[in-house]
PDB file of N, CA, C and O in Angstrom:
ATOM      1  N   UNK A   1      96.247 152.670  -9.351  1.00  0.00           N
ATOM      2  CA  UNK A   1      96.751 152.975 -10.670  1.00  0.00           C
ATOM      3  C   UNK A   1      96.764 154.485 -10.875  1.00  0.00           C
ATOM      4  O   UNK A   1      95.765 155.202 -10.815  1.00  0.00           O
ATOM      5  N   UNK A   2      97.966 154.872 -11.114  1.00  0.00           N
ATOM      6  CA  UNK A   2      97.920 156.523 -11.682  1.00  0.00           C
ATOM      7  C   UNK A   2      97.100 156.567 -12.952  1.00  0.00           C
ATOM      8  O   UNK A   2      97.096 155.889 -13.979  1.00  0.00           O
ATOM      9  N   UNK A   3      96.071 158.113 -12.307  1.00  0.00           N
ATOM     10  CA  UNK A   3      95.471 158.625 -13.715  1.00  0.00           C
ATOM     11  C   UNK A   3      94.454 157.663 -13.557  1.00  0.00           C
ATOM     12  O   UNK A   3      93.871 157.749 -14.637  1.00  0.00           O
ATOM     13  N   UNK A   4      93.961 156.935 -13.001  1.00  0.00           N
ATOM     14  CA  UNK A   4      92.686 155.982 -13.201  1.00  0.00           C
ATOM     15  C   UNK A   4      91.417 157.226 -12.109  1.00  0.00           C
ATOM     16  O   UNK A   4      91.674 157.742 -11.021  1.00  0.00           O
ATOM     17  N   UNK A   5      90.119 157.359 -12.935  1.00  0.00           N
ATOM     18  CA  UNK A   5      89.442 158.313 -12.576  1.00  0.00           C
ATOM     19  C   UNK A   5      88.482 156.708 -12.018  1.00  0.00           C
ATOM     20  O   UNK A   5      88.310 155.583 -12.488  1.00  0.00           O
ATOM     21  N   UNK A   6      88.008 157.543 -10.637  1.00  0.00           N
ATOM     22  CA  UNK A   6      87.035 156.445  -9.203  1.00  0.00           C
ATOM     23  C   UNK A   6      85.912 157.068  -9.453  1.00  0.00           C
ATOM     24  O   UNK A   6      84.934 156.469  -9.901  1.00  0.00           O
ATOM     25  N   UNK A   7      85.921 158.527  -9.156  1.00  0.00           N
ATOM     26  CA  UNK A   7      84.594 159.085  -8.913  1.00  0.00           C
ATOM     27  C   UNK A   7      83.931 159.467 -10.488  1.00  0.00           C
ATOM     28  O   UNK A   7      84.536 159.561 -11.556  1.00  0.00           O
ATOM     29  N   UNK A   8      82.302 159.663 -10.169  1.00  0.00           N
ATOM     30  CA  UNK A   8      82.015 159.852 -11.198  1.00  0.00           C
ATOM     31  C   UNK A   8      82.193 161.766 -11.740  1.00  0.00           C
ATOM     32  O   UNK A   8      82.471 162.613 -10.891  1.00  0.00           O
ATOM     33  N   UNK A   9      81.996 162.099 -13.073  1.00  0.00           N
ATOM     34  CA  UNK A   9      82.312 163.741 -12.964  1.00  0.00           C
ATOM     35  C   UNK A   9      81.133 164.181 -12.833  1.00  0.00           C
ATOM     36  O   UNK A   9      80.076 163.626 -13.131  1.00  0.00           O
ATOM     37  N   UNK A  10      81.429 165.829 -12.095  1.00  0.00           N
ATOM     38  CA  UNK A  10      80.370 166.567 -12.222  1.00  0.00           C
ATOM     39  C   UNK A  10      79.947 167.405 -13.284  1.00  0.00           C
ATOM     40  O   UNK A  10      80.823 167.884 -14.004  1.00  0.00           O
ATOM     41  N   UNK A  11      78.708 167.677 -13.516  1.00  0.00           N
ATOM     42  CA  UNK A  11      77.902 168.230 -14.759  1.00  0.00           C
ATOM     43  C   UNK A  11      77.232 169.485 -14.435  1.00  0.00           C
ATOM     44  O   UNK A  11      77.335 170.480 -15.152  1.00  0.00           O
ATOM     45  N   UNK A  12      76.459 169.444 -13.227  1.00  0.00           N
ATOM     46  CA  UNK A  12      76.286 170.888 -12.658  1.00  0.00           C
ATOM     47  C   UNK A  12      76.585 170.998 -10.970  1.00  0.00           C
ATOM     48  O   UNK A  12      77.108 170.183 -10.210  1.00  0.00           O
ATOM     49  N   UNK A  13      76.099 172.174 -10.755  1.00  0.00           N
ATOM     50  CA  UNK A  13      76.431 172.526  -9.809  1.00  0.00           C
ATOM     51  C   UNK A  13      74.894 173.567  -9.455  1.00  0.00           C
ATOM     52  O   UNK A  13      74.414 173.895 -10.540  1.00  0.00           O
ATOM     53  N   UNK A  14      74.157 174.066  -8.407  1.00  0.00           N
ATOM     54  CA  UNK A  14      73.400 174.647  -8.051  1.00  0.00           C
ATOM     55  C   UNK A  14      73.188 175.159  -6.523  1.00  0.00           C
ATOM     56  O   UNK A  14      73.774 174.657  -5.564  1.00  0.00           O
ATOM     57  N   UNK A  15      72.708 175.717  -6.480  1.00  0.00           N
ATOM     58  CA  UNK A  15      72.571 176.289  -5.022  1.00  0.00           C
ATOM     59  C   UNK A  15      70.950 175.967  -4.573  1.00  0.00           C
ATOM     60  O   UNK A  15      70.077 175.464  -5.279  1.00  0.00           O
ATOM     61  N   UNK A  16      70.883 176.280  -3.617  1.00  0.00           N
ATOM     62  CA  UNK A  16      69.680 176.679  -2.545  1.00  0.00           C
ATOM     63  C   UNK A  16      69.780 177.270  -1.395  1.00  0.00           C
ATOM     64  O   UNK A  16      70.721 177.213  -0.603  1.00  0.00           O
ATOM     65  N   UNK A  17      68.815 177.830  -1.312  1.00  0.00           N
ATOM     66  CA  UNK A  17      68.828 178.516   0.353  1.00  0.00           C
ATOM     67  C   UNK A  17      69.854 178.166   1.404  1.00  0.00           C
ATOM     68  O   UNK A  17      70.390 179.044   2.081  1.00  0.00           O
ATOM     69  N   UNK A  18      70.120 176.913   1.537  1.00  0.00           N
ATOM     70  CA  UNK A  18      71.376 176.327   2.587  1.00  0.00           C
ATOM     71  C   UNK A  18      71.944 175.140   1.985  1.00  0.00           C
ATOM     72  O   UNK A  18      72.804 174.609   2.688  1.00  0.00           O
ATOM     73  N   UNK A  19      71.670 174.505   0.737  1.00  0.00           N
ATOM     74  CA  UNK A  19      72.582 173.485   0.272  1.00  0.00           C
ATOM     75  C   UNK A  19      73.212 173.983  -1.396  1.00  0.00           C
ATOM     76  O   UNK A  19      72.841 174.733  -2.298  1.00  0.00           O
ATOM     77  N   UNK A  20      74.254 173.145  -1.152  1.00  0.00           N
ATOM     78  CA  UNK A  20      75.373 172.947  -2.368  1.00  0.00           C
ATOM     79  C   UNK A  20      74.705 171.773  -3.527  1.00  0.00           C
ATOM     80  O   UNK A  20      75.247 170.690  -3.306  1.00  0.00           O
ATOM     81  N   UNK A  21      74.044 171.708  -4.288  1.00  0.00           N
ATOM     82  CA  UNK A  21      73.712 170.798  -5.051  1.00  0.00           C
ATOM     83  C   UNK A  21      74.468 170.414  -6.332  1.00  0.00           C
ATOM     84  O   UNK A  21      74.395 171.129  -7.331  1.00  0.00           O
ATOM     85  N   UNK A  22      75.475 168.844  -6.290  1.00  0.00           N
ATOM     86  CA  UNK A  22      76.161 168.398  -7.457  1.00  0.00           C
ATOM     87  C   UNK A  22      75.637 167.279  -7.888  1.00  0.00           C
ATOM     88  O   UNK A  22      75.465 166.224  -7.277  1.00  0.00           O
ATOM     89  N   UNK A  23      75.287 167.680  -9.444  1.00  0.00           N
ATOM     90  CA  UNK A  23      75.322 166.734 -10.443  1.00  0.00           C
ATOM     91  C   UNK A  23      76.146 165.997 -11.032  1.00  0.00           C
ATOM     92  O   UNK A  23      77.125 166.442 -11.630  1.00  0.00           O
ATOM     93  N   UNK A  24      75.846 164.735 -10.936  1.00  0.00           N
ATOM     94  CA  UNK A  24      76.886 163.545 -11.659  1.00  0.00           C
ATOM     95  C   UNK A  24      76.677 163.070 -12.756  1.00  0.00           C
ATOM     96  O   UNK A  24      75.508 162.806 -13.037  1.00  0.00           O
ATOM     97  N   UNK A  25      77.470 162.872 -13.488  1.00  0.00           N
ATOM     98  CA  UNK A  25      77.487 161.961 -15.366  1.00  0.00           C
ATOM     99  C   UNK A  25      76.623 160.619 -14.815  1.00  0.00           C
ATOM    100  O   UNK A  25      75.710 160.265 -15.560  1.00  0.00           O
ATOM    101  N   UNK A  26      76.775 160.041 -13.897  1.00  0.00           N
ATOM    102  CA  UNK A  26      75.762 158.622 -13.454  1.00  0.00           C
ATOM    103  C   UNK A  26      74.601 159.243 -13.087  1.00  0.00           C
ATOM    104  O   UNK A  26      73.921 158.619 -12.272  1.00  0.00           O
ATOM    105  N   UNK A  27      74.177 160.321 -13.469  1.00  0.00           N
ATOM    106  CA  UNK A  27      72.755 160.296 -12.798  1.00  0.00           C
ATOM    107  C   UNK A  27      72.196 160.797 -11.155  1.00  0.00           C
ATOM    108  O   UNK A  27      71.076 160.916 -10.657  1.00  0.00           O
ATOM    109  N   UNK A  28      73.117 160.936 -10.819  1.00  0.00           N
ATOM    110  CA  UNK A  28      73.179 161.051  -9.366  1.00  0.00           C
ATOM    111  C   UNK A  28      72.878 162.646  -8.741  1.00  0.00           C
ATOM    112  O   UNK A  28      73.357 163.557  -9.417  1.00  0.00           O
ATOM    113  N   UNK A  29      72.430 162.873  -8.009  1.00  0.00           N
ATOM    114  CA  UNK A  29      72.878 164.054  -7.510  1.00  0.00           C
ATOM    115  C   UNK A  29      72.934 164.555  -5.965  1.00  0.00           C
ATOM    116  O   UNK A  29      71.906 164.898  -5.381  1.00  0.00           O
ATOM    117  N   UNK A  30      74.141 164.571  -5.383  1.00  0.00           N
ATOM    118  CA  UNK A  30      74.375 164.906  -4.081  1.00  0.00           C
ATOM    119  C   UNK A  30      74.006 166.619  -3.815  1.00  0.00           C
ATOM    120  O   UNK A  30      73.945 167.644  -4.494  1.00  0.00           O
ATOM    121  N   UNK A  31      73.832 166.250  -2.543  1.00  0.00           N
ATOM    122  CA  UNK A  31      73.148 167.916  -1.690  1.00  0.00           C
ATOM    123  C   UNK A  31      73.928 167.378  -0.533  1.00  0.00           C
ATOM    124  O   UNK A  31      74.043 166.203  -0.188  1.00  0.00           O
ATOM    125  N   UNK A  32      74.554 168.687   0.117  1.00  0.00           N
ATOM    126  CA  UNK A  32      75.071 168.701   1.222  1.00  0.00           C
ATOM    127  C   UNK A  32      74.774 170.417   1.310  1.00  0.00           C
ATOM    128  O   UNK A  32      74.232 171.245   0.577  1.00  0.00           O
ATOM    129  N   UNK A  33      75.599 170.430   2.922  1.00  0.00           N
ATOM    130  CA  UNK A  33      75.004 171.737   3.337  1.00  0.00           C
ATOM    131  C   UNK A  33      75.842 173.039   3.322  1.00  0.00           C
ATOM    132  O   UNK A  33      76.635 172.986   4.262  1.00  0.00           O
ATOM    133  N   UNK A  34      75.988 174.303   2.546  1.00  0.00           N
ATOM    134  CA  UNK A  34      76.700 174.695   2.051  1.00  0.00           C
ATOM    135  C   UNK A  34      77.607 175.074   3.791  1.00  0.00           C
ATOM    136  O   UNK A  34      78.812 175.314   3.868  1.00  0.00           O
ATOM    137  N   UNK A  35      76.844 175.040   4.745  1.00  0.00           N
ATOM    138  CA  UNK A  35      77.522 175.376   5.992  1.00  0.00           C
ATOM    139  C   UNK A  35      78.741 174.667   6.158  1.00  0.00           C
ATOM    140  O   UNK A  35      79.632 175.208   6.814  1.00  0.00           O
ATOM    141  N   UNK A  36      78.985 173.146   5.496  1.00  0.00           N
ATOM    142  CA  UNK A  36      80.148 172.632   5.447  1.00  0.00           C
ATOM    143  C   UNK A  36      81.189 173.125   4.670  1.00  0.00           C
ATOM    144  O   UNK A  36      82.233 172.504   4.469  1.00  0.00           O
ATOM    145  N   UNK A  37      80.917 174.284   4.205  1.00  0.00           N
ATOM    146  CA  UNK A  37      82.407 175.251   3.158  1.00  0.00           C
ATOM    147  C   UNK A  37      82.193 176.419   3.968  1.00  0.00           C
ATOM    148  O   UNK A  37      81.213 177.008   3.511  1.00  0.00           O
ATOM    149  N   UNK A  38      82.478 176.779   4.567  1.00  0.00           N
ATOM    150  CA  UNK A  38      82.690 178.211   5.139  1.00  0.00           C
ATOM    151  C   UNK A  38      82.857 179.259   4.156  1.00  0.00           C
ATOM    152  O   UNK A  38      82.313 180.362   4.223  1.00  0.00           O
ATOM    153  N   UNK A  39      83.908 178.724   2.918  1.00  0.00           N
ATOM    154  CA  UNK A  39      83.870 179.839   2.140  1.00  0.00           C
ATOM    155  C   UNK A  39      83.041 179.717   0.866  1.00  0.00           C
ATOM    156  O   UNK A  39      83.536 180.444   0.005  1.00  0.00           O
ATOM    157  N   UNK A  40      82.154 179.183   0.504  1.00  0.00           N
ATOM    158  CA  UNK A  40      80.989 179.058  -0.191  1.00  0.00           C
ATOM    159  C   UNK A  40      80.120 179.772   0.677  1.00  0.00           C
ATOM    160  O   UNK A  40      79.504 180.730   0.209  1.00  0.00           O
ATOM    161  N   UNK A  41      79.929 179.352   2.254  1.00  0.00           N
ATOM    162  CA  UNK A  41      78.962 180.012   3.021  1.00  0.00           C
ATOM    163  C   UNK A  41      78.968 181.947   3.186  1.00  0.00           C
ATOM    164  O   UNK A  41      78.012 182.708   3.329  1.00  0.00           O
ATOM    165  N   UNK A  42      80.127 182.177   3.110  1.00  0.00           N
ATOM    166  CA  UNK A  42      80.513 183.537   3.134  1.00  0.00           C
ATOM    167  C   UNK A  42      80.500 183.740   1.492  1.00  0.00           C
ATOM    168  O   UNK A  42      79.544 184.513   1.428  1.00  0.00           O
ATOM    169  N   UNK A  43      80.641 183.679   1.037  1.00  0.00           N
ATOM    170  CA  UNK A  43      80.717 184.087  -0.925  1.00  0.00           C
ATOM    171  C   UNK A  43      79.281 184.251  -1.116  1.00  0.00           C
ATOM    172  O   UNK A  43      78.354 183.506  -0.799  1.00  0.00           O
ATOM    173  N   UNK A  44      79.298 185.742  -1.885  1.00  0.00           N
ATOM    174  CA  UNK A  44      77.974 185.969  -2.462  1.00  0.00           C
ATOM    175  C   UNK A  44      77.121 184.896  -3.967  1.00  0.00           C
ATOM    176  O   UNK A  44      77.627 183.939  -4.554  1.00  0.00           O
ATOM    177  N   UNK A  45      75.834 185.486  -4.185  1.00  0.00           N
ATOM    178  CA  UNK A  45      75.716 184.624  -4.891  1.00  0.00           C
ATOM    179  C   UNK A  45      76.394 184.407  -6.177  1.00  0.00           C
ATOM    180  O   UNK A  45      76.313 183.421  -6.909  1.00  0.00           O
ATOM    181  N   UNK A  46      77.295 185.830  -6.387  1.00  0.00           N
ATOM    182  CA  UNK A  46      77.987 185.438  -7.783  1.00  0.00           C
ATOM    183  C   UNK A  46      79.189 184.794  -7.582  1.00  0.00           C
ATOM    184  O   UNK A  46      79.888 184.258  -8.442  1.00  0.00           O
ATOM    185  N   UNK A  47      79.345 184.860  -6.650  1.00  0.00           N
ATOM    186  CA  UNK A  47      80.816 184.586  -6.556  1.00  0.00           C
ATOM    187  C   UNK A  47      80.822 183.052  -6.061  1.00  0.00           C
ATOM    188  O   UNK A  47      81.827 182.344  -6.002  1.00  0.00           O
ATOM    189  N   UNK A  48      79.477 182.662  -5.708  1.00  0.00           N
ATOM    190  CA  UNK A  48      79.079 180.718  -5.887  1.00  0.00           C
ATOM    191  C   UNK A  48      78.947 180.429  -7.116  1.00  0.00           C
ATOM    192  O   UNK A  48      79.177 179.282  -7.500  1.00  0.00           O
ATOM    193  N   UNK A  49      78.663 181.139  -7.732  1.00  0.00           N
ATOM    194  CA  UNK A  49      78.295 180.995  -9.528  1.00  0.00           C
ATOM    195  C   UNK A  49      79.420 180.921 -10.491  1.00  0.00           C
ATOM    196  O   UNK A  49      79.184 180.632 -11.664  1.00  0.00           O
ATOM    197  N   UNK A  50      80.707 181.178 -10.057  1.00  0.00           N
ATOM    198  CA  UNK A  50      81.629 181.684 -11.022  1.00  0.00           C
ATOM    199  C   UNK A  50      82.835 180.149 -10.271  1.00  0.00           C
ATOM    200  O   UNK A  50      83.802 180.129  -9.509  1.00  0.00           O
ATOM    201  N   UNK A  51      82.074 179.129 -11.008  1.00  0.00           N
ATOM    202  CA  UNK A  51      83.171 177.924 -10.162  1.00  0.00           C
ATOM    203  C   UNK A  51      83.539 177.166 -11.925  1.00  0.00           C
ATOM    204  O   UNK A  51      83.299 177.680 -13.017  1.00  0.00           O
ATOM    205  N   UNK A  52      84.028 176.137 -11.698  1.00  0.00           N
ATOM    206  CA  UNK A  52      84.399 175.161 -12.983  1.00  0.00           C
ATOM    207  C   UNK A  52      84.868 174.176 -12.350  1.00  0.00           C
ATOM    208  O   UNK A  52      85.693 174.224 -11.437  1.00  0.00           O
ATOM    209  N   UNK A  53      84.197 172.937 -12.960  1.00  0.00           N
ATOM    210  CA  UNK A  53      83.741 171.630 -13.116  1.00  0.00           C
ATOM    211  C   UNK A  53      85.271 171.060 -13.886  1.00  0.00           C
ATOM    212  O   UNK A  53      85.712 171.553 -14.924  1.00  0.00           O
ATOM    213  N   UNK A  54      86.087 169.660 -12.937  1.00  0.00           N
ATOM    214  CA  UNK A  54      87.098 169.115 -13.431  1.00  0.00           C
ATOM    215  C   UNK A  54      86.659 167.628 -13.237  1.00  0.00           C
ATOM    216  O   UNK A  54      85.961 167.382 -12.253  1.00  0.00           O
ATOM    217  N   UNK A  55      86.997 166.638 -14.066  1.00  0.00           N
ATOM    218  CA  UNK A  55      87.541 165.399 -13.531  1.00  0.00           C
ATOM    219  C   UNK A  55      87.075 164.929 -12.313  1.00  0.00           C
ATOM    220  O   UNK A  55      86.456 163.872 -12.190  1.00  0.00           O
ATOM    221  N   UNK A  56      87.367 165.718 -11.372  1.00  0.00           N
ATOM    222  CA  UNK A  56      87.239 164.989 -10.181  1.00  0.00           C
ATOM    223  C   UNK A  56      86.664 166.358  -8.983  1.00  0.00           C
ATOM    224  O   UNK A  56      86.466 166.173  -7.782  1.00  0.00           O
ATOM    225  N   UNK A  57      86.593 166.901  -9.284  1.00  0.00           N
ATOM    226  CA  UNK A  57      85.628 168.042  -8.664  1.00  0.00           C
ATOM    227  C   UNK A  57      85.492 169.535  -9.058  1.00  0.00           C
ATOM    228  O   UNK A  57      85.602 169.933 -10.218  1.00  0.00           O
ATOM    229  N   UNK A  58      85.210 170.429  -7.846  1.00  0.00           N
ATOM    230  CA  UNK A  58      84.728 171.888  -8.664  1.00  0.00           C
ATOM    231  C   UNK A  58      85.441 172.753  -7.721  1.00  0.00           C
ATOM    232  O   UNK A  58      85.574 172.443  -6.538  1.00  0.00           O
ATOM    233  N   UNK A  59      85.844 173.700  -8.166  1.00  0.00           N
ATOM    234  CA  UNK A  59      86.726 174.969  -8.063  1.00  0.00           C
ATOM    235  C   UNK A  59      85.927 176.257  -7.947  1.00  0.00           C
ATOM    236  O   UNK A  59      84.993 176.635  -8.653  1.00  0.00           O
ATOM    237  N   UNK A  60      86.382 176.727  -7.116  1.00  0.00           N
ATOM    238  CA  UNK A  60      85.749 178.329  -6.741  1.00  0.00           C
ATOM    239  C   UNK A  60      87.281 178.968  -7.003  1.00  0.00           C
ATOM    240  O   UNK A  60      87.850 178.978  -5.911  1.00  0.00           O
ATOM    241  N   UNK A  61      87.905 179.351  -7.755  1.00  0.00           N
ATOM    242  CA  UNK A  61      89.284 180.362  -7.794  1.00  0.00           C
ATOM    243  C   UNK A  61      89.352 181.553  -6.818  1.00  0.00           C
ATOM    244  O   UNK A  61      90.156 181.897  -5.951  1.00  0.00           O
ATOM    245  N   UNK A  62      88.112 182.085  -7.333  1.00  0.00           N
ATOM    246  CA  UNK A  62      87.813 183.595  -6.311  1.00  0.00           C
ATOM    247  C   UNK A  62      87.392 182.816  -4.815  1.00  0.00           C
ATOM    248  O   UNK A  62      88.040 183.124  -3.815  1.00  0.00           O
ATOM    249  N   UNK A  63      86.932 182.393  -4.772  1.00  0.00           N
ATOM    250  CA  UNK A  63      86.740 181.935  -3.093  1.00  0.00           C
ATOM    251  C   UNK A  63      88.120 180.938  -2.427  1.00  0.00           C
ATOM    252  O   UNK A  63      88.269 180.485  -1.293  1.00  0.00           O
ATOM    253  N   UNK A  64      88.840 180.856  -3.425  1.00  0.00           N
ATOM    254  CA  UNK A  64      90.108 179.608  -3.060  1.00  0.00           C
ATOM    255  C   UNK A  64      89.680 178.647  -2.368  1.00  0.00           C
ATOM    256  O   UNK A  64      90.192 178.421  -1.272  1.00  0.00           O
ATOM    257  N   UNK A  65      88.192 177.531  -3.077  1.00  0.00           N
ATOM    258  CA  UNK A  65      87.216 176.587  -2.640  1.00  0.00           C
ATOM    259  C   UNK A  65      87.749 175.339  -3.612  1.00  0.00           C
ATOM    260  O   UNK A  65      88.136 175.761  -4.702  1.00  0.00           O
ATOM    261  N   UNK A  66      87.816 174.399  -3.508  1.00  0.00           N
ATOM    262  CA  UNK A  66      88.131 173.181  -4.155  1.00  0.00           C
ATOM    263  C   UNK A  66      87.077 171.861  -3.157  1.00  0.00           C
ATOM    264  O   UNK A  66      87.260 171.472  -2.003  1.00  0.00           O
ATOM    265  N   UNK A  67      86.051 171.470  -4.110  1.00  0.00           N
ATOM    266  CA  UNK A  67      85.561 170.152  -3.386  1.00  0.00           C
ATOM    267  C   UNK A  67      85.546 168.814  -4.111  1.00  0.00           C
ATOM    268  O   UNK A  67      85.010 168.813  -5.220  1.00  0.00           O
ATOM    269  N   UNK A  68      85.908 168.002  -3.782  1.00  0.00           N
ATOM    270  CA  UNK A  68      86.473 166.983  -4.216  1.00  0.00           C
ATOM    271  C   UNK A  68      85.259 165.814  -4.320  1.00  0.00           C
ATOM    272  O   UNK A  68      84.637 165.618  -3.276  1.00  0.00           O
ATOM    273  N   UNK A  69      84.919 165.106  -5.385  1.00  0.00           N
ATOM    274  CA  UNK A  69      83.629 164.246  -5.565  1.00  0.00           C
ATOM    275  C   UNK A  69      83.338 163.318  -4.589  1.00  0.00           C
ATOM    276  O   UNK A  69      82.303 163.028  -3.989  1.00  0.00           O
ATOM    277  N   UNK A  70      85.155 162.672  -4.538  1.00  0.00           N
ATOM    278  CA  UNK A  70      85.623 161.445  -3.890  1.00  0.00           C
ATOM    279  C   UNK A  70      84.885 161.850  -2.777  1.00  0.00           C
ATOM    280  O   UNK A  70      83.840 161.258  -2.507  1.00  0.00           O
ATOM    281  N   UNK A  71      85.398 163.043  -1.898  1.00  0.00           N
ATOM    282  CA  UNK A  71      84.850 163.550  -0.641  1.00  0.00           C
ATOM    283  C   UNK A  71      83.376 163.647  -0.717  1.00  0.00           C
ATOM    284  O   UNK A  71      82.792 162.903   0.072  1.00  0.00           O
ATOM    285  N   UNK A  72      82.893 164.127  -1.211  1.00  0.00           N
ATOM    286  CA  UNK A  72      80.903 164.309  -1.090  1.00  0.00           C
ATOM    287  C   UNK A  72      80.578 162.695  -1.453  1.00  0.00           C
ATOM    288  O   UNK A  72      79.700 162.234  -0.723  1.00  0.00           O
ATOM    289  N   UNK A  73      81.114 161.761  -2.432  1.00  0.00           N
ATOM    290  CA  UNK A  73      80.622 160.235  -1.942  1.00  0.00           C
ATOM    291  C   UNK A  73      80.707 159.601  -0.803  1.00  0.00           C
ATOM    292  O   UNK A  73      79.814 158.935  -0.280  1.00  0.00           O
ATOM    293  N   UNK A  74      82.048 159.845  -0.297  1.00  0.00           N
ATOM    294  CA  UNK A  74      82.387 159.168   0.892  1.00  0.00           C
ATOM    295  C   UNK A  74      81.543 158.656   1.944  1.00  0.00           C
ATOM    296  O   UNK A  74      81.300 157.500   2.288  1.00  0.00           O
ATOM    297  N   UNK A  75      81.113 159.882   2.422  1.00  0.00           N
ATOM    298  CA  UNK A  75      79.998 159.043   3.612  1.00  0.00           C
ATOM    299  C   UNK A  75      78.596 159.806   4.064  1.00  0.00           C
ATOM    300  O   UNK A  75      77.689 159.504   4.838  1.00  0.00           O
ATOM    301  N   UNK A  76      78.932 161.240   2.975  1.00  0.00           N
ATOM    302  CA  UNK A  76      77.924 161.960   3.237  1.00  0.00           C
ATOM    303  C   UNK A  76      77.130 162.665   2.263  1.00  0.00           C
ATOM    304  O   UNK A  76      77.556 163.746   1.856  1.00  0.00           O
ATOM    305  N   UNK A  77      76.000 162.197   1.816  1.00  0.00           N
ATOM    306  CA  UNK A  77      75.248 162.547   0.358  1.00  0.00           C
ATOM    307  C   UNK A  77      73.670 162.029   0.911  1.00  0.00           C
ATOM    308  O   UNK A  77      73.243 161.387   1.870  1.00  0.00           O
ATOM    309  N   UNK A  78      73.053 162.759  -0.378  1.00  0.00           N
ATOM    310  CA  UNK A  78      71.689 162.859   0.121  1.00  0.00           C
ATOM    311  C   UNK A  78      70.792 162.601  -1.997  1.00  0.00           C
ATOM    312  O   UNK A  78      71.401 163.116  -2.934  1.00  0.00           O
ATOM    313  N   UNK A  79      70.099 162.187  -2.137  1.00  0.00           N
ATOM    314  CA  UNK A  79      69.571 162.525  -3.428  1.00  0.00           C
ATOM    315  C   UNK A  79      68.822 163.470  -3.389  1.00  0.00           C
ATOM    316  O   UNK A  79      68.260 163.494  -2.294  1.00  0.00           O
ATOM    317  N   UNK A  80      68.467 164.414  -4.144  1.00  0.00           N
ATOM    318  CA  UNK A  80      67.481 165.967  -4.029  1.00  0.00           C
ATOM    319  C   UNK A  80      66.296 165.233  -4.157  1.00  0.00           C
ATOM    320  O   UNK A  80      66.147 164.078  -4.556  1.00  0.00           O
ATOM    321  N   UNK A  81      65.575 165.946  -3.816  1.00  0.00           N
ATOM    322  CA  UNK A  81      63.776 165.893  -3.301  1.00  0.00           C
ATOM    323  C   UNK A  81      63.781 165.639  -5.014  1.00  0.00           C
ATOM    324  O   UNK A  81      64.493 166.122  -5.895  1.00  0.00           O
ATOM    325  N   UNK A  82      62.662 164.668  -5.055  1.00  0.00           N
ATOM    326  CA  UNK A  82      61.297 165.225  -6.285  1.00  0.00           C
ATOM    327  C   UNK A  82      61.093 166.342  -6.303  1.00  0.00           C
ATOM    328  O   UNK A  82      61.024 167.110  -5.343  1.00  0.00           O
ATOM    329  N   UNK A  83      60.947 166.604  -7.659  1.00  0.00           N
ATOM    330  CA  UNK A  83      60.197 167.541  -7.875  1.00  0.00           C
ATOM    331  C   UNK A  83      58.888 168.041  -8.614  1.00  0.00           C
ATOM    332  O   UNK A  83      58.858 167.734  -9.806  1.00  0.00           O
ATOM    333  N   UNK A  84      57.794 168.756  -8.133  1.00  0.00           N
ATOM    334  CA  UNK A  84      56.603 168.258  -8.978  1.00  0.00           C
ATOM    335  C   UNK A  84      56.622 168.778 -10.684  1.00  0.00           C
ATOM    336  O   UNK A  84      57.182 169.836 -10.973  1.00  0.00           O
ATOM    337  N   UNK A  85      56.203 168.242 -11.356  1.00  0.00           N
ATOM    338  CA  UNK A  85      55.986 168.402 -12.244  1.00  0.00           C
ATOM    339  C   UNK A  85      54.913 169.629 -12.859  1.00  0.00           C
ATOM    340  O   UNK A  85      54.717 169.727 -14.070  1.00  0.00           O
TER     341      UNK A  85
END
């Protein structure tokens, strides 16, 4: 069906030392490894910082980065560690 949204949206977005961390409206949150964007991996830290959140994934303009939700569900996701309180 056109216009019918699958994936859930993202809410944030965060970094770490070597992963990409996205937040989902379900609660969810995938980590993958920023080594899988080459150009996230090369982009400083502001220029990882300066993205926006659509529908169906997140945009780097200045890095000409687009990652797609559908894609990080697919077959490769991780939930983030606990964290202590």
């Amino acid at each position: 069906m056109a216009g019918t949204h699958i994936s859930p949206e993202p809410t944030d977005v965060r970094f770490d030392e070597d992963s990409i961390w996205v937040s989902l409206e379900d609660g969810r949150t995938i980590g993958v490894p920023i080594a899988w964007f080459p150009r996230l991996l090369k982009g400083t830290q502001a220029e990882r910082q300066d993205f926006f959140l659509s529908p169906g994934g997140i945009h780097w303009e200045g890095l000409d980065e687009d990652i797609a939700i559908a894609t990080l569900l697919a077959d490769r996701w991780e939930t983030a560690p606990a964290r202590a309180a």
